[in-house]
DSSP file (Angstrom, degrees, kcal/mol; ACC not computed):
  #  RESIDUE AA STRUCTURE BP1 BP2  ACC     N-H-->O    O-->H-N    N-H-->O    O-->H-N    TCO  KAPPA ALPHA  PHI   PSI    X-CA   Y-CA   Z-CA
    1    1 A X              0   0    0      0, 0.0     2,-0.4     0, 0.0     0, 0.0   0.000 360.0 360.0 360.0 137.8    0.0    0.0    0.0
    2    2 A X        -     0   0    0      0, 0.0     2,-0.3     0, 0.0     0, 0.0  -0.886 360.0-143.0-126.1-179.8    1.2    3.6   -0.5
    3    3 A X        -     0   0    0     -2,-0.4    20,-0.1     1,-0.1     0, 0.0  -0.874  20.4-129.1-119.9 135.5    0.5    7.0    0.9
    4    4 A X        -     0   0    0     -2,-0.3     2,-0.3    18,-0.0    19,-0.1  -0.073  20.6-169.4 -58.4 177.4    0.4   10.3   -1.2
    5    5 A X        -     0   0    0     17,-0.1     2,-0.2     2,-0.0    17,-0.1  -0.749  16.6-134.4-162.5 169.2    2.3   13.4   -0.1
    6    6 A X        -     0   0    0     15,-0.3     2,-0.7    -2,-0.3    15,-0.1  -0.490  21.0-124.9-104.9 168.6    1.9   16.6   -1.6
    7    7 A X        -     0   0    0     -2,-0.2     2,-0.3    13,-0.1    13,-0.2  -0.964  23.4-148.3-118.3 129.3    4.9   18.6   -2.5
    8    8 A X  E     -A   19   0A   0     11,-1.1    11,-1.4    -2,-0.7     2,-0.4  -0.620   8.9-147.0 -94.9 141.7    5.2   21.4   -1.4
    9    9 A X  E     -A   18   0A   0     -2,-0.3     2,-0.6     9,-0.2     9,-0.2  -0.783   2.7-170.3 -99.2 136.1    6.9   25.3   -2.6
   10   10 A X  E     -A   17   0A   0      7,-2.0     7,-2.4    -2,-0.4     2,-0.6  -0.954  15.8-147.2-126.4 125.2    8.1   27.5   -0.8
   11   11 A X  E     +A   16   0A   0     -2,-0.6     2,-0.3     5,-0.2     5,-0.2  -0.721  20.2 176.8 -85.7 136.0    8.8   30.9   -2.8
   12   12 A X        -     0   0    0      3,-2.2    -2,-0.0    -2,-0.6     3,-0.0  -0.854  47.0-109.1-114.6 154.6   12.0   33.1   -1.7
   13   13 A X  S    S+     0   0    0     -2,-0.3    -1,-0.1     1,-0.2     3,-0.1   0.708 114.7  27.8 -76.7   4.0   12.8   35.9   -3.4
   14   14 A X  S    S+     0   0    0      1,-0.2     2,-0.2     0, 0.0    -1,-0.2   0.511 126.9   8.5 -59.0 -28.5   15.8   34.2   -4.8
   15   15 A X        -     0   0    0     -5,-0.1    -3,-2.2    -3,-0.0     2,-0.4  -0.934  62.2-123.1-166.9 160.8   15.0   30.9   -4.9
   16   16 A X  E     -A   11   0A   0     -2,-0.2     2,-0.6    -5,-0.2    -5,-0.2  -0.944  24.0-154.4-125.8 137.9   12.3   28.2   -4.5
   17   17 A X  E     -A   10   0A   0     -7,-2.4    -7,-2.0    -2,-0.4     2,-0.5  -0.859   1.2-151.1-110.2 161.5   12.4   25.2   -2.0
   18   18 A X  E     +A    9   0A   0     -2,-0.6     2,-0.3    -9,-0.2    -9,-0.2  -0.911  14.9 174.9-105.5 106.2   10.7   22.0   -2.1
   19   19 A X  E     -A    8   0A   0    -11,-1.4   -11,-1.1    -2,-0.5     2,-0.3  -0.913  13.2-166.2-121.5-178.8    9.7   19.8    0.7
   20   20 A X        -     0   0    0     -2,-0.3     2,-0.2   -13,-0.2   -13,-0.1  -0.829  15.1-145.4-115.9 105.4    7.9   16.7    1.1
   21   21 A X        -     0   0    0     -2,-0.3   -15,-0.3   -15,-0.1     2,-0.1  -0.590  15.3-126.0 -67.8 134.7    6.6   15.3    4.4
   22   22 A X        -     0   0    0     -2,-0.2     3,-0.1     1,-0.1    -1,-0.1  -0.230  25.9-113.3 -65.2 156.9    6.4   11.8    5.4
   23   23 A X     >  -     0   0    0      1,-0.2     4,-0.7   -19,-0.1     3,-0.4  -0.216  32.8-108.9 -57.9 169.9    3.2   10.3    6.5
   24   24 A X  T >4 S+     0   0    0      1,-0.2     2,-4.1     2,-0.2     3,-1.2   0.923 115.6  57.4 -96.6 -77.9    3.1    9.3   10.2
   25   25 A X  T 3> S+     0   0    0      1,-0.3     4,-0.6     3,-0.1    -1,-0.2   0.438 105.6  48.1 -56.9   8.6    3.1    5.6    9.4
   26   26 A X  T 34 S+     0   0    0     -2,-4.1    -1,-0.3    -3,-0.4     5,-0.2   0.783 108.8  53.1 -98.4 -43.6    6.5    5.6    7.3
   27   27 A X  T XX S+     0   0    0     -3,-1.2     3,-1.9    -4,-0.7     4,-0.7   0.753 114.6  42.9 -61.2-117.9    8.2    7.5    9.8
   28   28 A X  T 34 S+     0   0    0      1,-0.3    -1,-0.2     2,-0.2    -3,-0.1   0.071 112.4  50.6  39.5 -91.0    7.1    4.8   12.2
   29   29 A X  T 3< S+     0   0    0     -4,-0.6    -1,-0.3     1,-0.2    -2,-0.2   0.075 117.7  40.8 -57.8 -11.9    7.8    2.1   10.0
   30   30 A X  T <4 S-     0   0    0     -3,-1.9    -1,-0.2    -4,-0.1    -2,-0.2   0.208 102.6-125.7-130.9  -7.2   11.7    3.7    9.4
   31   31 A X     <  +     0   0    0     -4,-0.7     2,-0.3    -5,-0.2    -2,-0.1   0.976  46.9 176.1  65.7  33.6   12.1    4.6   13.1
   32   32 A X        +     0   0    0     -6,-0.1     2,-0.4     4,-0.0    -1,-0.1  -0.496   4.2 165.4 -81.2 140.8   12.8    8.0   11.8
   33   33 A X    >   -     0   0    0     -2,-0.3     3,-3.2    -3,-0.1    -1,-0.0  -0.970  42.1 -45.1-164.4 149.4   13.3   10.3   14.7
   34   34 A X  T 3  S+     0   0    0     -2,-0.4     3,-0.1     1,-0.2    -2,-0.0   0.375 117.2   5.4 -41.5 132.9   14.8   14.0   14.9
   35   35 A X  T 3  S+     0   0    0      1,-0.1    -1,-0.2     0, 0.0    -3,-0.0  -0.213  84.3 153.7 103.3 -52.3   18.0   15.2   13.2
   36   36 A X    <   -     0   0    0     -3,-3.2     2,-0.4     1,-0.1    -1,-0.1   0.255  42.8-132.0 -13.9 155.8   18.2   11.7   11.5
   37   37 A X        -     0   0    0     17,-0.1    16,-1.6    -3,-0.1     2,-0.2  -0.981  27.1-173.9-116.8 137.5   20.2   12.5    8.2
   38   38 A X  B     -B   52   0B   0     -2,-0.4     2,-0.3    14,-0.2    14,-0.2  -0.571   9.5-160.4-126.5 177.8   18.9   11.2    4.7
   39   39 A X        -     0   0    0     12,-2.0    12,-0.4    -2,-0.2     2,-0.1  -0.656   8.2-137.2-158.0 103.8   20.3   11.4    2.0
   40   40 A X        -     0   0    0     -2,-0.3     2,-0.3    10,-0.1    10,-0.1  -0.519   9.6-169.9 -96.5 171.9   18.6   11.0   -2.0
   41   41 A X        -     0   0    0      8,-0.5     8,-2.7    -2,-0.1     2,-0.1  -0.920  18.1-139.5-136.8 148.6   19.6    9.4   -4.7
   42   42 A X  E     +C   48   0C   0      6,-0.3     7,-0.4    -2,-0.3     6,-0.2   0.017  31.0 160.9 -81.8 161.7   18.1    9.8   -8.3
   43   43 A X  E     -     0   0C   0      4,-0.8     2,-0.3     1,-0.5     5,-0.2  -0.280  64.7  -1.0-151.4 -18.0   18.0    6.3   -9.7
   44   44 A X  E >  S-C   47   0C   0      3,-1.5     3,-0.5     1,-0.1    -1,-0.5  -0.958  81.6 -88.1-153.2 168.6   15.1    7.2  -12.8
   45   45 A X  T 3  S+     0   0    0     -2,-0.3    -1,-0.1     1,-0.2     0, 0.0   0.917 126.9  24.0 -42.3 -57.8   13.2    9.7  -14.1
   46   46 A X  T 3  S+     0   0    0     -3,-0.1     2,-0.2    -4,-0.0    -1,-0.2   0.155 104.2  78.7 -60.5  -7.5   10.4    8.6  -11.4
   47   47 A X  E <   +C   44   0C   0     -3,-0.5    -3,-1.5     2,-0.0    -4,-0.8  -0.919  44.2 179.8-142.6 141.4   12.0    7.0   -8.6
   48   48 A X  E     -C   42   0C   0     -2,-0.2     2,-0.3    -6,-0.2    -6,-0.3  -0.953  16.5-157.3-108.1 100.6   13.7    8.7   -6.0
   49   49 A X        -     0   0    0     -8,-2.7    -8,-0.5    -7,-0.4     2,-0.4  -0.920  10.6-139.3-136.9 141.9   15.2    6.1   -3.2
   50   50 A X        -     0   0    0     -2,-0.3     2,-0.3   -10,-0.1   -10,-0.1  -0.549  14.8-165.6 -93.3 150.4   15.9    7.3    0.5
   51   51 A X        -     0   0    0    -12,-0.4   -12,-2.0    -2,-0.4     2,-0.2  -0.995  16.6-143.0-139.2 153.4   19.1    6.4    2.8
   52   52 A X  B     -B   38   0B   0     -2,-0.3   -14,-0.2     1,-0.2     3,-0.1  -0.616  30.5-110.2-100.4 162.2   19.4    6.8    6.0
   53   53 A X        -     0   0    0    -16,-1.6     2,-0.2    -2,-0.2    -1,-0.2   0.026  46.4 -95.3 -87.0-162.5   23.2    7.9    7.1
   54   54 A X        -     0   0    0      8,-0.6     2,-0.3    -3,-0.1   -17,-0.1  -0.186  37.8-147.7-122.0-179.3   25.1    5.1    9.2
   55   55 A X        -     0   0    0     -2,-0.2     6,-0.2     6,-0.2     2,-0.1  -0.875  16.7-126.3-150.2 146.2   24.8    5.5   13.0
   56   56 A X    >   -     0   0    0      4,-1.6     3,-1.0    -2,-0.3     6,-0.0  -0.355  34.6 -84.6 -97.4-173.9   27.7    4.4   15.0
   57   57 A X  T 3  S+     0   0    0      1,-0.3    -1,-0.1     2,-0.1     0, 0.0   0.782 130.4  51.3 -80.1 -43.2   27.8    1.8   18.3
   58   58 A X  T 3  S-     0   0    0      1,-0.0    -1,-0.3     2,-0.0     0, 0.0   0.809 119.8-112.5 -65.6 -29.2   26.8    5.2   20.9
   59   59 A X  S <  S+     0   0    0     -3,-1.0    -2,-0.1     1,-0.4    -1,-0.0   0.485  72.2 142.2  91.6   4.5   23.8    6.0   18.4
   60   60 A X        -     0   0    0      1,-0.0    -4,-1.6    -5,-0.0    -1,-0.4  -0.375  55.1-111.7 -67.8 154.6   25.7    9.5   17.1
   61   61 A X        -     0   0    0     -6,-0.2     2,-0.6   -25,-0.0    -6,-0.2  -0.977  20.1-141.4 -58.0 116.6   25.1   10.2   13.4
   62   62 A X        -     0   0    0     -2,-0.4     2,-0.7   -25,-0.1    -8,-0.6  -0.826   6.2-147.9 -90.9 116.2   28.0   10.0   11.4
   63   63 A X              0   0    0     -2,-0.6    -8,-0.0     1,-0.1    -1,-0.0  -0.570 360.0 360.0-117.9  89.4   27.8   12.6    8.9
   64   64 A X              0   0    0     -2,-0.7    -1,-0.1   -10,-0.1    -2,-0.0   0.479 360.0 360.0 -91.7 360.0   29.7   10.9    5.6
């Protein structure tokens, strides 16, 4: 099963950002919790795929 998202704009007068927010049950389901670092990757026109950064034996994020 998958869940929409919207995307969202944000206009600047320089520049535009983008964000997308997760649904509560993927964040769940990924154990996502604040600060995490992600990281995308392209892989198609259409596909998008997320990584999460490594975490070390204390639980720190290591920032590659």
């Amino acid at each position: 099963m998958g869940y929409p998202a919207k995307i969202q704009q944000i206009t600047r007068k320089d520049f535009n950002q983008y964000y997308i927010n997760f649904p509560r049950p993927i964040a769940l389901a990924m154990n996502f919790s604040k600060g995490d670092i992600i990281e995308w990757e392209i892989t198609g026109k259409d596909t998008l795929v997320l990584k999460r950064k490594e975490v070390d034996v204390a639980g720190q994020k290591r920032v590659q």
